[in-house]
C-alpha positions, 0 to 999 in steps of 0.5 A: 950694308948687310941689312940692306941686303937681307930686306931686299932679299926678304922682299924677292921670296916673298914676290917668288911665293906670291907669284907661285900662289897665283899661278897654282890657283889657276892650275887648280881651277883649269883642273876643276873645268877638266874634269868636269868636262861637258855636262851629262843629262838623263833624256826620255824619248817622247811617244804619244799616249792617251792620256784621260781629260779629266774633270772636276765638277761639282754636284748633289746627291738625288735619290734614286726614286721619290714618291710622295704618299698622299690619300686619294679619299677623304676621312680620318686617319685610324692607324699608321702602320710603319716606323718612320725612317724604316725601309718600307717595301712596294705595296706596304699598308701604310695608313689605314683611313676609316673606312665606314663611309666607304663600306656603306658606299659599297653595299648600297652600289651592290644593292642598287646593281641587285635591283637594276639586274632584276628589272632588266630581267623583267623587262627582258622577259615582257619584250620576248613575250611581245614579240610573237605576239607583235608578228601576228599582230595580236598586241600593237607593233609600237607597244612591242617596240616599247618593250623591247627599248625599255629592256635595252635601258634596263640592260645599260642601267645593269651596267651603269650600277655595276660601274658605280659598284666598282667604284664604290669597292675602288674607293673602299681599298683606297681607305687603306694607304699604300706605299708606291715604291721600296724605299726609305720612308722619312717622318709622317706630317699626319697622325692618327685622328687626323682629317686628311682629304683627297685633294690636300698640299701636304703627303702624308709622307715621302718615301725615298730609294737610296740605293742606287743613288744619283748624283746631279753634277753641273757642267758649264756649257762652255766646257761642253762646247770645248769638249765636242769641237775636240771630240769632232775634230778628231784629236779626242774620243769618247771615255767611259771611265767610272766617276769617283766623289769627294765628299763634304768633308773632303774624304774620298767615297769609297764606291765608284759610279758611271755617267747615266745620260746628259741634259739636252737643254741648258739652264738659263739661270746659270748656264750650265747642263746637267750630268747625272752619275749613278752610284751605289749606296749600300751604307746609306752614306749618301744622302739627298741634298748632299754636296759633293765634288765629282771627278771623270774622264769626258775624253781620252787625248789621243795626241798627248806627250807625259812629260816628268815635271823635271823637264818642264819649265814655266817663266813668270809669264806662264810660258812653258819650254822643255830642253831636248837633245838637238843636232851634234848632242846640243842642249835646244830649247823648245816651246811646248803647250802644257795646261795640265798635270797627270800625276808626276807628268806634264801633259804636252799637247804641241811643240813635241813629236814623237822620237824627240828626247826630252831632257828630264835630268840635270836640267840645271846643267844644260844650256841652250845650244851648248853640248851635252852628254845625253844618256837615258834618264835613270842611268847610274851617275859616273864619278870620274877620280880627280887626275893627278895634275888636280891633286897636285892643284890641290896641293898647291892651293893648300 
């Protein structure tokens, strides 16, 4: 009887614990949702900016001036007077081209021109003498007339021989080969003894100016369509920002340049229109051919909100929403349009107005349509100590 009656006073304590367990479990976890209470998030107010629309295309590098040295006489090339790959500048000799035909050439228009100058003083002097006598009618008015058109031919050879005298001289200075422009000459296609010709394919060689440099960018003419409906429509304006480049190797180009002018036709064979940006070259790092991607401002945005990323969204199917803080400090969900990232910020063009707070911290606590405690993003977190009945959960649970 007596063991009877300790099992089943052994079975009643245990009961009374396990009840008790339960009911300090809930106290706990009833202390835990008091505490926390209703969630705190850090919001922004969003204000329109203008924020740059900015472009990467890519392009090569041009030079900015080319000239081809060619030979405007013929004959064989006697000297070269530069180092190839040196810098050159405008009016340099260049090549020198034998001149002996040319000089010969010269001095037989000179004496042609000496001889033609002395018949027209000849015959200068026979119709002056004619015509007194033509007046009184001593010599015959046509032999007077004869005279006097005779002198005029001799006068009009005078100037036909002077013409071939400046040629002749033309022809002798362009014996010696000039440069056109300052540049950067590349390597020479003839060498000394070479027959060259006024008429052949090939330069002698080609002469470059490297600084300023251009470079060619390609822009599809589609993007440019977009780019002026946004500009006529109002909602962008034109920027003038400078073009920064990266380069083959990936590296950034040290120097900045600026749009020149763009193309007024487009290329038919790949649908794009040409930009060409001006930067300097002072190292020579830029060379022509070279490819390079350029990245620009086109347009300014004058509509757009900078978002954090933390406070923007994206699900599977690309849609983007932000939380803002609604009436009576709820949580609501909002559908917005952000095609592009500005740094660390979002750009939002549409689903936000100016003055609407943005929920940009804690964002994993908010829930649309539930309250929340707004303060501004950046405030200092506030930890609430656990309350004495917590504590006391605590204790029971252990």
């Amino acid at each position: 009887m007596n063991e009877r009656r300790i099992a089943h006073t052994g079975f009643v304590l245990t009961a009374a614990l396990v009840i008790s367990a339960c009911s300090g479990g809930g106290e706990s976890k009833a202390g835990r949702r008091g505490a926390q209470g209703t969630p705190e998030v850090g919001y922004i107010v969003a204000q329109p900016s203008n924020v740059p629309i900015s472009t990467e295309l890519g392009g090569r590098v041009t030079a900015y001036q080319s000239a081809e040295v060619r030979p405007q006489v013929s004959g064989i090339v006697r000297r070269r007077f530069f180092t190839e790959g040196s810098i050159v500048q405008k009016g340099q000799t260049l090549y020198q081209i034998d001149p002996s035909l040319y000089v010969a050439a010269a001095n037989e228009a000179s004496a042609n021109l000496a001889s033609a100058q002395a018949n027209a003083e000849a015959t200068r002097a026979k119709a002056d003498r004619f015509r007194p006598l033509a007046e009184i009618e001593a010599v015959a008015k046509q032999d007077y007339t004869d005279a006097a058109a005779q002198a005029r031919q001799a006068k009009a050879a005078v100037a036909q021989n002077r013409a071939q005298l400046d040629t002749a001289r033309i022809n002798l200075r362009f014996t010696n080969v000039p440069a056109p422009i300052t540049g950067r000459i590349g390597r020479s296609l003839f060498t000394e003894g070479a027959l060259v010709t006024a008429s052949q394919a090939d330069p002698l060689a080609t002469i470059q100016r490297l600084d300023p440099i251009f470079v060619d960018i390609q822009q599809s003419s589609a993007d440019l369509l977009t780019l002026r409906r946004a500009l006529s429509s109002g909602g962008a304006v034109p920027a003038q920002a400078s073009v920064r480049l990266k380069l083959e190797d990936g590296s950034d180009y040290g120097q900045t340049g600026t749009v020149e002018f763009s193309e007024v036709v487009v290329n038919e064979s790949t649908g794009t229109v040409t930009l060409r940006a001006r930067f300097p070259n002072p190292q020579g790092m830029l060379l022509p051919g070279m490819f390079a991607r350029a990245t620009f401002a086109q347009s300014v945005d004058t509509n757009a909100f900078l978002i954090p990323q933390a406070g923007v969204k994206r699900d599977p199917k690309g849609n983007t929403t932000v939380m803002v803080i609604g009436p009576d400090n709820k949580a609501v969900e909002r559908d917005v349009k952000a095609e592009r990232v500005v740094g660390a910020n979002w750009v939002v063009r549409s689903g936000l107005s100016a003055g609407d707070k943005v929920i940009v911290e804690g964002t994993a606590k908010a829930k649309n349509g539930q309250p929340v405690k707004p303060v501004p993003a950046g405030s200092p977190q506030k930890l609430q100590a656990p309350t004495k009945s917590g504590a006391s959960a605590t204790q029971t649970k252990g």
